[in-house]
N, C-alpha and C positions, 0 to 999 in steps of 0.2 A: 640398492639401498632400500631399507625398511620402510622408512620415512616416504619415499616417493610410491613406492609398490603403493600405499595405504591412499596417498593423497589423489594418483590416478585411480584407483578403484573409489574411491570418495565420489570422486568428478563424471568419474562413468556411471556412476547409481542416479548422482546428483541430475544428469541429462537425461537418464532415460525417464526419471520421477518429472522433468519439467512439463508442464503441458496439461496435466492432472488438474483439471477444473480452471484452465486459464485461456484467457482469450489470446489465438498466437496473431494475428491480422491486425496489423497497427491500426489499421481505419476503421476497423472495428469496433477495438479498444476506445481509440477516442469516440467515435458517438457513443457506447456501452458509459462512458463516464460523462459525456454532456447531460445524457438524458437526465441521469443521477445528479448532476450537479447544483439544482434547484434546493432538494432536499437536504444535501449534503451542509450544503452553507449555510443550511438555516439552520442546523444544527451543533454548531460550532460554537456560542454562546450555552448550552445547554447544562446541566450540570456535570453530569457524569463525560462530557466531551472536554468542559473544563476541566475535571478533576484528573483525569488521563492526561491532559497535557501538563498542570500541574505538576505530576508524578514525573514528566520526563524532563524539565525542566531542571527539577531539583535532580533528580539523578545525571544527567550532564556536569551540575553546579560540583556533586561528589567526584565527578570525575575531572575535576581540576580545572574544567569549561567555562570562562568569562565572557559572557557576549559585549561586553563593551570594548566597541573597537575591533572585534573579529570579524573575519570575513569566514560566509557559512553559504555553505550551498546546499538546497532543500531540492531532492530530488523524487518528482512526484508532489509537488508540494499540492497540488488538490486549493481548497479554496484559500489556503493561507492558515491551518489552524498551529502549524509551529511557526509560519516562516512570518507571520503579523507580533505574536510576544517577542520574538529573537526579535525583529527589526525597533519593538518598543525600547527593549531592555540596550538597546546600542551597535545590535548587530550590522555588518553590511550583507544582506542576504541578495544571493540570485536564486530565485525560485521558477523552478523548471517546472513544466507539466507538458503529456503531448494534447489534454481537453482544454479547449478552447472556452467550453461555457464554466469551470472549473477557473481558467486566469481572468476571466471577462468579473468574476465575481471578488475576485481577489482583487482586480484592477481599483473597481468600487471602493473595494477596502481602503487601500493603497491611498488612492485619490482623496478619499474621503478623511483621513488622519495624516495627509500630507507625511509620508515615511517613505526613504528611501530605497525602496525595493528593486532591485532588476530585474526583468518577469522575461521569461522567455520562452517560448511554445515550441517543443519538439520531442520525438521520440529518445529515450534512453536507452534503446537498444539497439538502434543506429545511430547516436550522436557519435559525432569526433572530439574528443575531448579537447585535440590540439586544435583543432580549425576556431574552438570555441573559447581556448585559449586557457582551459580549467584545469591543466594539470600539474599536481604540485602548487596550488594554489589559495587552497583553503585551509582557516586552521580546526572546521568542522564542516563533515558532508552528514547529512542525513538525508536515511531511505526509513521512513517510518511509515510501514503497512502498507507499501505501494507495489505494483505490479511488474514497477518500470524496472526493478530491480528483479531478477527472474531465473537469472543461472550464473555459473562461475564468469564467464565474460562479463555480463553485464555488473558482476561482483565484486570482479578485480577492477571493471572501469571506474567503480566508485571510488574503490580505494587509495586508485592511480589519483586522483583528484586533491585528498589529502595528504597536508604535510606536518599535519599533528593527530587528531581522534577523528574516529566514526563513529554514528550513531546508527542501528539499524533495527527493525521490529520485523516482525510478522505471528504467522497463527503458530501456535506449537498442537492446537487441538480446536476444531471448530465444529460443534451437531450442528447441522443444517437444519433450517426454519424447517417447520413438519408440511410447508405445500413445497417446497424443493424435494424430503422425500417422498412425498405420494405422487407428484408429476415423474419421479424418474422409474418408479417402480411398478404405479399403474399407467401411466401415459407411456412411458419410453418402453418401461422395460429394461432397466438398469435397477444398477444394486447403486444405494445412498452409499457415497461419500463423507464422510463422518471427518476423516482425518485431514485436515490441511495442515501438516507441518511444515510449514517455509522458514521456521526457524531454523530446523534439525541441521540442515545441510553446511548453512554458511557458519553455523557454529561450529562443527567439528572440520570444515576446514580452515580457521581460523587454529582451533586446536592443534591437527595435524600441521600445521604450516608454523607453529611456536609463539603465536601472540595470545595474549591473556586478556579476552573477553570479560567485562564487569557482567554479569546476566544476571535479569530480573523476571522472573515469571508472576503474570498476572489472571485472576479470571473475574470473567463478571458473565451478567443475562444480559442481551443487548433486545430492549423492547422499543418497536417503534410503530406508530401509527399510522398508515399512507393509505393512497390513494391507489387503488385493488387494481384499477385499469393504467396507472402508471407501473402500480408494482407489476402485474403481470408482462405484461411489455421487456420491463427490465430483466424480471426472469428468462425471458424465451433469448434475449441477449449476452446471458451470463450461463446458462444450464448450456446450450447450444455450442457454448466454447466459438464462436464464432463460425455455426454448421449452421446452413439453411434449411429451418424447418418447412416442411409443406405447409399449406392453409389449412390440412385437415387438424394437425396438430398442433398449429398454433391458435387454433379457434378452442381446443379442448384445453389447453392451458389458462386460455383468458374465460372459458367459460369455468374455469376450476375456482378459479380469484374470485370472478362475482360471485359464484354462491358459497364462500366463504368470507363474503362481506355485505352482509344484508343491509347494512346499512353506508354502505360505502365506503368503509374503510375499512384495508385486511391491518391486524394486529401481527407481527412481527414477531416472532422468537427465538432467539438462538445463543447458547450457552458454548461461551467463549474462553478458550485457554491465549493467552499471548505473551511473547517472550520477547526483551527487549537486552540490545548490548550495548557497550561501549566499548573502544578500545583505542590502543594508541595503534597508529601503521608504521609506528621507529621501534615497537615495544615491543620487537621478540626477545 
């Protein structure tokens, strides 16, 4: 059958592309996302962080989405920047993350506006859905820009979760900040990475498999200001994919950062494509 030929060849592109600028080492991943997790949170009041959730708010609402009264489960949920509005607007959210400095900051949140959140600490791509008791359970899951979400398993297990809509995001195009590409091509010795589409995949299998994805493509510059010897650090965590650089070359990476920050702090750049969907999991 047509249909399947297409969807297992999908699946086999889909795997051999996983791994493409990702950290595979879950202990990894979560220090790679503690460290970040300081910055992250404080940036979730910001403008353009609110105005991106804004935007996904309303397009759930277009998709026929009520948080009052729903039960939503935020996977990846990071410091809380979906899973604190949904919890104001009436949701029952469980918000899952495997970073612990990531729920400890949400906790804050949480504690601090007295909302009813369920916070739970663990990997997504070895949870049990059933041991956890999530399947068929929610009348929305969201996986918005997160990593926990990563291949067809981990894709179908989201979906196994709902019994109404998904929400899901990622990059359809991202240029890397310009010391990502001069570390990879004068330090490493690599060719820049340009393309992150984490979109492509789970869209056209959504296609080939008969459901009709709502998609919104967005782009923006994402500028930010940090701290050259936190950003550098972060770098050697995120370029490395979870490979142990030597000391030789992770002394030229952190020596790349300071003197690209004379003043202490590296300015950030990176021009961003992102693609967001909705869909029903009854809706082929």
């Amino acid at each position: 059958m047509q249909q399947k030929d297409d969807i297992d060849n999908l699946i086999e592109c889909w795997k051999k592309a996983t791994g493409n600028g990702l950290i595979q080492d879950e202990g990894r991943m979560a220090e790679f996302w503690n460290k970040r997790s300081g910055n992250y949170a404080n940036n979730i009041e910001k403008d353009n962080r609110k105005k991106r959730t804004d935007e996904i708010l309303e397009f759930l609402e277009e998709a026929g989405f009520n948080p009052e009264g729903s039960r939503v489960l935020d996977i990846g949920c990071g410091p809380g920047t979906l899973t604190l509005p949904l919890s104001k607007l009436g949701a029952e959210v469980t918000a899952l993350d495997i970073s612990s400095g990531m729920l400890d900051r949400l906790k804050d949140s949480v504690k601090k506006e007295s909302l009813p959140v369920d916070i739970i600490e663990c990997s997504w791509w070895t949870a049990d859905i059933d041991d956890l008791g999530f399947r068929n359970e929610y009348d929305l899951v969201i996986a918005s820009m997160t990593p926990g979400v990563k291949d067809i398993e981990s894709f179908d297990k989201m979906m196994a979760c709902s019994k109404n809509l998904c929400y899901y995001s990622n990059f359809l195009r991202r240029e890397e900040d310009r010391a990502y590409r001069d570390i990879r091509s004068s330090i490493l010795g690599e060719k820049s990475e340009n393309n992150m589409n984490g979109i492509i995949y789970p869209f056209m299998y959504l296609y080939l498999s008969g459901y009709k994805p709502s998609l919104r493509v967005n782009h923006s510059e994402w500028k930010e200001e940090l701290n050259w010897k936190e950003t550098a650090e972060q770098a050697i965590g995120f370029i490395g994919r979870g490979l142990d650089f030597d000391e030789e070359t992770k002394q030229k990476i952190m020596d790349y950062y300071q003197n690209a920050s004379p003043d202490g702090i590296y300015r950030s750049e990176s021009d961003v494509y992102t693609g967001m969907m909705v869909w029903e999991v009854n809706g082929k």
